[in-house]
N, C-alpha and C positions, 0 to 999 in steps of 0.2 A: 678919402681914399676909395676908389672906386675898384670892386672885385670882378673880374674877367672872369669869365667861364675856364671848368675845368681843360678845354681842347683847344681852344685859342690860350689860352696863359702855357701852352705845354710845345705850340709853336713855338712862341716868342722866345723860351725859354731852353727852344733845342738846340742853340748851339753853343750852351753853357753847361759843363757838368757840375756836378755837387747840389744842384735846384733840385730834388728830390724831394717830394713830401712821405712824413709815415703817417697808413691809418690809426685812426684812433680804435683799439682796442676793447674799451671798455672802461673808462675814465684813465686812459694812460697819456695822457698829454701831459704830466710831471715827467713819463717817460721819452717821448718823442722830443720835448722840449731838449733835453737835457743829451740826448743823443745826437741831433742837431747842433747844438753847441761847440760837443766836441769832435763833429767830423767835420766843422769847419775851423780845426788846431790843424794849421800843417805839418808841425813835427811828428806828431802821433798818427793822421790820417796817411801821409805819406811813409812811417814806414807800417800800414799794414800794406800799402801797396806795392812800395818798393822791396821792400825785405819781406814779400810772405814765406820765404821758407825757412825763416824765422822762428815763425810762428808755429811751434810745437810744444805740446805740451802734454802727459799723461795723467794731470789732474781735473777730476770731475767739476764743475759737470763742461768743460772746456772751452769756459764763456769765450777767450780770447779767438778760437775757432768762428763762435756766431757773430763774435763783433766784425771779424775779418769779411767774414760772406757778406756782413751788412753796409761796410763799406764798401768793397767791391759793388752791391747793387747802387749803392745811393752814387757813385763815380760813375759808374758804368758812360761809353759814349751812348749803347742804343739801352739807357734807362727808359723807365716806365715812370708815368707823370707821379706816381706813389707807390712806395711797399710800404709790407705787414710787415712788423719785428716778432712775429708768431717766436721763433728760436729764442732771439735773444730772452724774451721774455719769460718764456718756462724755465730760461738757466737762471735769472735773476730771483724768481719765485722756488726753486731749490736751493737756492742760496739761504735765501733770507726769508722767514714764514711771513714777515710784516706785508711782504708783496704781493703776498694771494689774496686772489678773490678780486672784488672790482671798487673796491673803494680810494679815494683820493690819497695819493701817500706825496710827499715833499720832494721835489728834487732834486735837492740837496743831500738828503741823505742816499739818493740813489745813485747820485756821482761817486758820492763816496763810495757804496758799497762794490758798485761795478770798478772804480778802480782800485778800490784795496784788490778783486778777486782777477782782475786782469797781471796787478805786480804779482802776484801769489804764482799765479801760473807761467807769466815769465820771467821769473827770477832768476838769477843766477849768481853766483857766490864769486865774491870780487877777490882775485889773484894777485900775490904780490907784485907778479910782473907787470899788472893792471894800472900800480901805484901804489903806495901808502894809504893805507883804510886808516883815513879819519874819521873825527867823530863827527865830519859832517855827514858819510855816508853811510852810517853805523844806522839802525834800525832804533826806534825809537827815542832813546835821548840818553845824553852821558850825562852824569852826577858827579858835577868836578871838584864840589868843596860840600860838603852838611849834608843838610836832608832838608824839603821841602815839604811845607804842612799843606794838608788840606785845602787850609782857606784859600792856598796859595792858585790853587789850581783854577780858581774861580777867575782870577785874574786874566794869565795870558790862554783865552779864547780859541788858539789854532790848533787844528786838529790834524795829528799824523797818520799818513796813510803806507808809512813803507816799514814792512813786513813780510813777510813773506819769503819738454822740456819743451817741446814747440813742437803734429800730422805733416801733412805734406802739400806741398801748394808750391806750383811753376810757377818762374818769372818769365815775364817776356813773351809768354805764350798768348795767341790768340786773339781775344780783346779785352787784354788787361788794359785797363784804365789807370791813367797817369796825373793828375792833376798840374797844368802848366804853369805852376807858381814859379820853377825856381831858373838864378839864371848859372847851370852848374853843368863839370857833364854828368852824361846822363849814367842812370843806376844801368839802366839794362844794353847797353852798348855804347860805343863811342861817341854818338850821335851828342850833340847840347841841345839840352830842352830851352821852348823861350822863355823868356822873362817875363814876371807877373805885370798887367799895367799899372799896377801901385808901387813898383820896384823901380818901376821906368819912370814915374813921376817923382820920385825917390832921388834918382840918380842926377834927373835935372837938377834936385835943390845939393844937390853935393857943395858944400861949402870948401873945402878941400882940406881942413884939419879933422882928424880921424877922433874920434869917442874914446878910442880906446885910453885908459891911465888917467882919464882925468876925472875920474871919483877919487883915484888916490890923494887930492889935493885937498876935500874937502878941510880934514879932520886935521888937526895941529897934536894934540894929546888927549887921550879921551880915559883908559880904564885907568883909574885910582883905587890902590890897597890898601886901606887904613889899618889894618891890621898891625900891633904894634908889636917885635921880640917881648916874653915875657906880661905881655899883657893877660894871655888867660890866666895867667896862677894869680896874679893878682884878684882879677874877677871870681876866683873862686870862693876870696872873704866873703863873707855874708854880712848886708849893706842893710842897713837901716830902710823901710819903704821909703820916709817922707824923704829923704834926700836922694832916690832911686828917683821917686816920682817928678824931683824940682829938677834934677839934671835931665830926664825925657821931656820937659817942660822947655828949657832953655835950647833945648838940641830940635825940637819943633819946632819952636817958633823964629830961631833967628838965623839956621844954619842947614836948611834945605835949599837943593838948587836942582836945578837942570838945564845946559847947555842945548839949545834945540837940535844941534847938530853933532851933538857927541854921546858917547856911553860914556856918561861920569858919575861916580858916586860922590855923594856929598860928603863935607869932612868938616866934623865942627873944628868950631876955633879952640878948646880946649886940648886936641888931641893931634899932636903930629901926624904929619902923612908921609909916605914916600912912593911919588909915582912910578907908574909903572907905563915901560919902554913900547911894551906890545901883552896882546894877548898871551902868550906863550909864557911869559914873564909873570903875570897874572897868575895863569894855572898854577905854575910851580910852587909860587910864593903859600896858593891857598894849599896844595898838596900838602905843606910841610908844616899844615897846623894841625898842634897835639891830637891826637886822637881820643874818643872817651872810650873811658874803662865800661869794663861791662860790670850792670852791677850787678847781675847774677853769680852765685856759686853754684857750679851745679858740682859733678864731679869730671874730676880731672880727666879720665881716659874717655869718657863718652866728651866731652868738652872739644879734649883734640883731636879726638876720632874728628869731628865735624871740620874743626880748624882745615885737616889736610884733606878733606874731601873737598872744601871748601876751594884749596891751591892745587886740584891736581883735575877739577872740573873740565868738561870738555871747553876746548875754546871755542869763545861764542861766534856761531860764523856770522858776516856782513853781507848781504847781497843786494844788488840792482838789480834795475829792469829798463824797458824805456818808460816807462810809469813815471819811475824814479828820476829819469836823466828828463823828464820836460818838468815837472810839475812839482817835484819835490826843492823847498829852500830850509833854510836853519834859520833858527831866534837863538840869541845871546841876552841872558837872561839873568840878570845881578839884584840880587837880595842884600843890602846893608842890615845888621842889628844895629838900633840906633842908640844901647847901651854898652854894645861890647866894640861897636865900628868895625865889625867883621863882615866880610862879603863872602857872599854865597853865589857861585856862577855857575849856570846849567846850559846848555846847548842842546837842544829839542830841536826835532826835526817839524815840519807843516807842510801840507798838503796844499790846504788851501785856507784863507785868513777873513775869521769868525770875525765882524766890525759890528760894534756898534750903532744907531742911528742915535745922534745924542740930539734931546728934547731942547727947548727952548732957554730954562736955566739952565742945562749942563753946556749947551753952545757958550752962553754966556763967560760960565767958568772959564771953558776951555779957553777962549779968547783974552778972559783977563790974564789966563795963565800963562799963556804963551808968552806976554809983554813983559809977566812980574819974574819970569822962570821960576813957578811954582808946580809942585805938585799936584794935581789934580787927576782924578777917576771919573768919567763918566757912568752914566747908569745905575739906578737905581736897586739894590738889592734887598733881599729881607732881612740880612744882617744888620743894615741903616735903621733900622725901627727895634734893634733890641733895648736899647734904654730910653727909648720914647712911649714901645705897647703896643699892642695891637689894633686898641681905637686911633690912633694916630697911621697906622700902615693901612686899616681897611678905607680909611676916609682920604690918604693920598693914593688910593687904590681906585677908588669911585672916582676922584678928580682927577687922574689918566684916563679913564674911560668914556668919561666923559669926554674928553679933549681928542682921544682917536679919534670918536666920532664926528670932530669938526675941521675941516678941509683945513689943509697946513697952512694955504695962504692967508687963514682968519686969523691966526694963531702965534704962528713962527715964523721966524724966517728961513730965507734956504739956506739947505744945507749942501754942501759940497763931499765929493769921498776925500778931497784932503782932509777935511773935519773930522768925517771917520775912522779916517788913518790916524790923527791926529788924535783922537779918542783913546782909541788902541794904543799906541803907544808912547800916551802919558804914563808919567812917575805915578805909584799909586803907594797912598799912607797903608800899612797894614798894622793896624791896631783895633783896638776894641774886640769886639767878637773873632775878627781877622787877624789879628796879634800874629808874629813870626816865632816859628819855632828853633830858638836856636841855639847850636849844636855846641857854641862854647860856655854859653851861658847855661846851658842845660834848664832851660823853661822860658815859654812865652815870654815874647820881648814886642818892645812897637820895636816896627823896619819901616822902608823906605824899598820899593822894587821899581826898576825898569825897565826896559826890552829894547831890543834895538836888532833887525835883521843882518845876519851875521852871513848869508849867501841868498841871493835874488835867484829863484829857479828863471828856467826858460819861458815856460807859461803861467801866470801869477794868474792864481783863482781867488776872488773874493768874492765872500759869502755876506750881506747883509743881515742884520737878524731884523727879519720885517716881525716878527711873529713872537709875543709875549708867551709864557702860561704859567698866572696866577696860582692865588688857592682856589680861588672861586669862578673864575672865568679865563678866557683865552682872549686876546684880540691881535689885531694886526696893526704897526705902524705903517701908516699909508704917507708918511713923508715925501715930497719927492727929493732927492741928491742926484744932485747933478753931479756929472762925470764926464771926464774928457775924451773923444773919440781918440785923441791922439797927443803924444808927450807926457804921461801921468810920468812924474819923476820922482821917484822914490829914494834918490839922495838923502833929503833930510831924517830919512828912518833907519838909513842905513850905519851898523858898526863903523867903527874907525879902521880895523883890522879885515874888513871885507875884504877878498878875493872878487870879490864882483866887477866888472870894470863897467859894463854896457849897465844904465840905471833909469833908461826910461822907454816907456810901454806906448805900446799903441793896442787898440781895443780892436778885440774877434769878434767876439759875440756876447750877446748878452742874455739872461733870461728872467723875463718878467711875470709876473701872478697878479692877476686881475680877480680880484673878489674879497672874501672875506678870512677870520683866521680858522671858520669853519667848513666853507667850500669856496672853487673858486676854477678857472682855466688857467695853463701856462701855455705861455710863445715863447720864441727866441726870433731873436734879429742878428741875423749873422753878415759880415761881407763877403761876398766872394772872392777867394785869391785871385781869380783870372782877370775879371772884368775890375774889381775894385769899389763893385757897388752892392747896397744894401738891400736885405731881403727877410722878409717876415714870414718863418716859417709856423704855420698853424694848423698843427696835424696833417692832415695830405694836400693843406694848400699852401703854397711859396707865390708869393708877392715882393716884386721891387718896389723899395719903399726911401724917400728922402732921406736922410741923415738927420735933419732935423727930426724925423720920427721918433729915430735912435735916441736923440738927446734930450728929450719931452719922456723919455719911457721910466717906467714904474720897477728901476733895475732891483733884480734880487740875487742874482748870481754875472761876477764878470770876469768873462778870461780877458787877461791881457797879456800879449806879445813881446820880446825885449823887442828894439830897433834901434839897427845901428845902419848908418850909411856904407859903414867901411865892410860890413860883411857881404852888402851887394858889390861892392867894388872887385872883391878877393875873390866870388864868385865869377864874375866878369871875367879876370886875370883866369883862372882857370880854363874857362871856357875856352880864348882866345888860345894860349896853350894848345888845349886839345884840336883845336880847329887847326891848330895849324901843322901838324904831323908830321914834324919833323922825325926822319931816321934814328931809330935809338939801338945800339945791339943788345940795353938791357928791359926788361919787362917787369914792374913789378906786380907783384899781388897788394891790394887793400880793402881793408874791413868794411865788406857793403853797408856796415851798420855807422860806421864811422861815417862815411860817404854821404848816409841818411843824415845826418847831424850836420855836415861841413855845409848840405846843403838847402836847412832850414832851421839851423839853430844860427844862433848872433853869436856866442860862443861855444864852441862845438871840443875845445878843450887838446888836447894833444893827440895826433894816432894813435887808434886801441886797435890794436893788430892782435893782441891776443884776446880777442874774440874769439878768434878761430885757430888758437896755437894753445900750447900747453907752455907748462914752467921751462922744460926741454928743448923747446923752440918747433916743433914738429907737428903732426895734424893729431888730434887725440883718435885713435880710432872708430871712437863711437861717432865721430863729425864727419868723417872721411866719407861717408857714403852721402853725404851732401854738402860736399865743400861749396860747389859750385854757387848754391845757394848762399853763401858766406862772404865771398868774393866778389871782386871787380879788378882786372885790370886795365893800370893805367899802363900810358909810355912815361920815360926815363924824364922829359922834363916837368911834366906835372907832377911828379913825385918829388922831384927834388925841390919842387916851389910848394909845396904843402910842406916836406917834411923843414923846409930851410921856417918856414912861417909856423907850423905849429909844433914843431920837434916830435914826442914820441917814439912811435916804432913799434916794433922791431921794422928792418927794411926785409923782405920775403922775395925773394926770387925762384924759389922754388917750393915745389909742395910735398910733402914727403910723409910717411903714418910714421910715430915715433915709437920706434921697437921697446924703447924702456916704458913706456906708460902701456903697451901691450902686455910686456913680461908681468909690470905689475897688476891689469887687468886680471889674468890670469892665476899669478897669488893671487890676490883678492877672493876671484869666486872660488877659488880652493879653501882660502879658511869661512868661506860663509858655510859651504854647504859641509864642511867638516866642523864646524860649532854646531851645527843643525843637525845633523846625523845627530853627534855623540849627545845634545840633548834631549831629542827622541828617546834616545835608548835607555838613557839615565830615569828617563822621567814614566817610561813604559815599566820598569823596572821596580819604578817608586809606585805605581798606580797596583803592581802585582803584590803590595807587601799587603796582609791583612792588618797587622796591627804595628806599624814602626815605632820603635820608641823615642826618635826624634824625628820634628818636623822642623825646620828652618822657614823663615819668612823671606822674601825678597819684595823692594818695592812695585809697584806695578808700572808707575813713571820709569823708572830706569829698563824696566823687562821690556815695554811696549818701544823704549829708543833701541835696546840690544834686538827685538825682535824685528824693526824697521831696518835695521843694517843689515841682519843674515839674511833676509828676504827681496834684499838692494834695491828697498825702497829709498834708504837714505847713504849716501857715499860714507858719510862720515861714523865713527864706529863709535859706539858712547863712550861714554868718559867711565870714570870707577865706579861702582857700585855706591849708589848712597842711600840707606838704611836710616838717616837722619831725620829724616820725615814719619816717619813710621813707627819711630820709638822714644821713649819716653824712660829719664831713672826714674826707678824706684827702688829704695833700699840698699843702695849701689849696686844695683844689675839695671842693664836696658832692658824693658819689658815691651811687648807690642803695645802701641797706643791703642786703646779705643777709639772705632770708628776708621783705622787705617785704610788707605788702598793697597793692598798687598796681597801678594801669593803664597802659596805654601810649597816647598819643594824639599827633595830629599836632600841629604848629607852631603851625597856622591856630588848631589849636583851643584851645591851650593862651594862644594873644594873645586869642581871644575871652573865654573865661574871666575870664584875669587882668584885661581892661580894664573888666568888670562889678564882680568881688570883691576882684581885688587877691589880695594873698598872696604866698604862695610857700613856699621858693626852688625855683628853675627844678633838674630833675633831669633830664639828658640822656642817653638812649643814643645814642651816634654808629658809626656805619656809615662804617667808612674802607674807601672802593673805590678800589683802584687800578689804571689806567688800564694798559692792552694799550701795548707797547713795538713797534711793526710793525719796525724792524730788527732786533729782540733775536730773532724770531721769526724773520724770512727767515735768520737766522745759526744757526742751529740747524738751520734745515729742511736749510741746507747742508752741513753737519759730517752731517747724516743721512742725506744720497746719498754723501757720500764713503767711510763708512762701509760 
């Protein structure tokens, strides 16, 4: 590959935007790498461009604000051959302490951090009229049956990034920069943008039956409940080991399976089963097994004190972002006890998906397993070596490293990311050290777990784990896995109960690390939407590069893309629509942000018109002064061929501030600064007393969410008072725990409080003063002249 000079490669490359290189900082090419990446994601790149008045936010240090500026330069039409990420970078280094200074950090972990702190600041809290908040959208992960141990977690690898209002920025102004990916109309006026020429090669191969429904075909029956009526009271006998251990013996060896293509749990032949219809069916079944006693006595009123603070807790809010809507999918995640044949199912959310690189014997396995439908794990862990020793792990320990250091084609064979995938989610034995902890059994059991993707986000991120660390050293697997530019079909990973319809990807970008697991350089190789051709971005230089490059490269991080034919078609149909103008007497309003999706997501899901509407149907006040930014109007037939195709709503024909979310605005700041006054003055009060003879406790958690709401930091108001944390019986009274985080406040104020939120329980410091004795006194003074 021959490297052009900076000035002629900046020709050639003028009348392409997105060819932008960044300086290198100071060993930040884990950073540029990784920023490059994802400003060639068209969902995400396009809406900071299309929707920048979006992008508002009053949380520090306002990365989404640098990311935006930094897009707009790297688009820009009259860019510059290279910028500095000088901004983004100091927000990234107040973020997180790991990123000061000039040393080599991972960028992986810096995807992560930048996009957990990007959903954080654009979040927003999902509305019933939004839809049903499931527990796919839910933050973190729902616990649908037991509890999950420890060792469990070593297992499923993907890591969740959704957690977690937008300054000021014109559309359409100027020379905002538009990237001509999509064939849609357009965000910022009627006009239709063109069409990418990968979209146009795209539409050539149009075969003419649509994607859409036919993942639904895959699966025939997939989740089984073994769970039997009256089974735990049985298991509660107390069983003999050696016949414990002969029936875990019999249930291993003849009575594990896995269907390559379904979430099944296995079901010995000893033990009835009855399947189950659907996922739904599933939960329910697991909800309505017995619950365990607590085996604590504590005392009764502190016990229920917690009980109802417990059911009267603030409800937990859910929120999205666009973070969320590309990049976020679910795992459905089933744990069998292979002594009780209880299943445990969890649904976690992932970001992006932690693989494997399996060595030479785990390839193997993997391969015989797939044939025999066995259970197998890839990867090696320290747990494997507890009843072998330590001379047994330090000496398979030296013979891995040995083996990194010799080129994989001496060694192995290749590996593919189906392998990896395939890695991942294999069935894994959880016994020995890894034993399941389970909830009817009440103690360590062998299980059986497997996983199966339960929602396909828009942009699938896979993280490769190139990079070991030992007890005694680090190294890096220099394997190469090959991977597909295009068609990765993730069908066979997929749940039976998926919503997913679109199930195969085509590849953005990739980002690779050349060197060691001590230091090393990152690049990425990203396509371009426009032109459709490959480009090696390597700090401020951009090189068009083969595709074969692509597929020879040493990948450690890969986005991929859904693709569907039918969503360029739909696009298409639109356009044509808008081109053609026909007379409508009506106008509608719709969600610029929805608009942003229809026209670079593959499922883009129903109209969310209440983006910009409240529960009332009205503009919420505080939005009204930039609706504009929010909006896009269509004419009357491209609305009715969006809404007749993706349903949704509301339909908006006019825009209006809604009086009743004003009135309630209004109350609102009336009782914040009226709880604020009156605990000023309570507490000014408290500060004048010299010596009080009751102090009351409050927790500091609950005061720091009550003081986030008076100060309208946070809309939502806390829930009751809970004192649970903080106290402890003794003697039957609640005493302040040792070591608590807690305040101390007056009497006055703690009745104020409680008569608002309720809660509790009341935690008292008492001040016993006792009273001057005036004869104890004269009788003394007397004995001291006598004296």
């Amino acid at each position: 590959m021959v490297m052009v000079s900076s000035h002629k490669q900046q020709e050639l490359l003028a009348c392409f935007v997105g060819l932008t290189g960044m300086k290198n900082i100071g060993n930040s090419c884990y950073m540029n790498a990784a920023l490059q990446a994802l400003s060639n994601c068209p969902p995400l790149t396009q809406y900071f461009l299309d929707c920048a008045g979006l992008v508002r936010t009053d949380k520090k240090p306002a990365l989404c604000k640098s990311y935006q500026k930094l897009i707009t330069e790297l688009w820009h039409k009259k860019r510059p051959s290279y910028v500095v990420p000088t901004t983004l970078s100091h927000g990234i280094k107040l973020l997180n302490p790991m990123f000061r200074g000039y040393a080599q950090q991972d960028t992986q972990e810096f995807l992560r951090c930048l996009m957990d702190q990007l959903h954080e600041e654009l979040k927003e809290p999902l509305t019933e009229c939004g839809g049903s908040i499931s527990s796919e959208s839910s933050d973190g992960e729902e616990r649908l049956d037991g509890e999950r141990s420890s060792a469990e977690d070593d297992f499923l690898s993907c890591d969740s990034g959704s957690n977690s209002d937008r300054g000021e920025a014109g559309i359409g102004g100027g020379e905002t920069p538009v990237p001509d990916e999509r064939d849609c109309i357009g965000m910022t006026g009627d006009h239709p943008i063109e069409i990418s020429e990968k979209e146009r090669l795209k539409e050539k191969r149009v075969s003419g039956s649509p994607l859409r429904g036919t993942s639904r075909d895959v699966d025939e029956d997939a989740d089984v409940d073994t769970a039997v009526p009256g089974r735990a009271e049985e298991e509660e006998v107390v069983e003999e080991d050696s016949r414990r251990q002969e029936n875990n013996r019999e249930i291993e060896a003849n009575n594990i399976s896995q269907p390559n293509n379904e979430v099944t749990v296995p079901r010995p032949h000893s033990t009835p089963c009855s399947p189950v219809r659907n996922l739904q069916e599933l939960h329910s079944k697991l909800s309505s097994a017995p619950l365990r006693s607590s085996p604590l006595r504590s005392s009764y009123p502190f016990k229920k004190a917690q009980l109802v603070l417990a059911s009267k807790k603030k409800k937990q809010s859910h929120y999205r972002s666009v973070i969320s809507d590309i990049f976020d999918g679910s795992i459905l995640s089933l744990v069998q006890c292979l002594t009780c044949d209880r299943v445990s199912t969890t649904v976690e959310t992932f970001q992006d998906l932690s693989l494997p690189i399996p060595g030479k014997e785990d390839l193997a396995k993997l391969h015989s397993s797939i044939h025999q439908n066995l259970p197998v794990k890839t990867s090696v862990c320290a747990e494997t070596y507890g009843s072998q020793g330590w001379l047994t792990f330090i000496v398979d320990s030296i013979r891995r490293f040995v083996v990194s250091c010799i080129p994989s084609w001496f060694w192995g064979p290749m590996v593919t990311l189906e392998d990896c995938l395939a890695a991942f989610f294999a069935a894994d034995e959880l016994k020995g050290d890894n034993m399941y902890s389970c909830e009817r059994c009440k103690k360590l059991r062998n299980g059986v777990k497997y996983c199966k993707v339960l929602r396909l986000p828009e942009i699938l991120c896979i993280h490769l784990k190139r990079f070991r660390h030992e007890v005694m050293y680090s190294f890096k697997i220099s394997s190469h896995v090959s991977f597909p530019l295009e068609g990765l079909d993730m069908r066979p990973f997929l749940a039976k109960d998926s919503p997913s319809q679109v199930t195969t990807y085509d590849l953005l970008s990739v980002i690779c690390h050349h060197g060691t697991a001590g230091s090393g350089h990152y690049i990425a190789y990203c396509q371009n939407v426009i032109n459709g051709q490959w480009y090696e971005f390597d700090d401020q230089y951009v090189t068009e590069v083969h595709e074969t490059v692509v597929q020879n490269a040493e990948a450690y991080v890969l986005f991929y893309r859904k693709s569907s034919e039918e969503s360029v078609r739909e696009r298409q149909k639109v356009v044509a629509l808008a081109s053609a103008k026909e007379p409508s007497l009506l106008q509608f309003y719709i969600s610029r942000e929805w608009l942003n999706k229809f026209n670079t997501f593959t499922e883009p899901g129903p109209i969310a018109n209440h983006t910009f509407l409240c529960h009332h149907g009205g503009i919420p006040p505080n939005k009204y002064h930039y609706i504009d930014d929010l909006v896009v109007i269509v004419p009357q037939n491209v609305w009715e061929y969006l809404y007749n195709s993706f349903g949704g709503g509301p339909a908006v024909n006019h825009l209006y501030v809604c009086a009743i979310c004003q009135v309630e605005i209004e109350a609102l700041a009336k009782r914040r600064k009226t709880e604020i006054d009156t605990f000023i003055k309570l507490n000014k009060e408290f500060q004048a007393e010299e010596a009080p003879s009751v102090i009351l406790c409050i927790s500091m958690q609950w005061f720091r969410e009550w003081e986030s709401f008076v100060k309208g930091k946070d809309n939502e108001p806390p829930g009751p008072i809970d004192n649970s944390k903080i106290g402890v019986m003794k003697g039957g009274h609640v005493q302040l725990k040792q070591g608590a985080d807690y305040g101390q406040i007056s009497e006055e104020t703690w009745q104020y409080l409680l008569g608002i939120y309720g809660g509790g329980p009341e935690i008292a410091v008492r001040q016993t003063v006792v009273p001057a004795d005036p004869d104890g006194e004269r009788k003394i003074e007397a004995e001291t002249r006598a004296l």
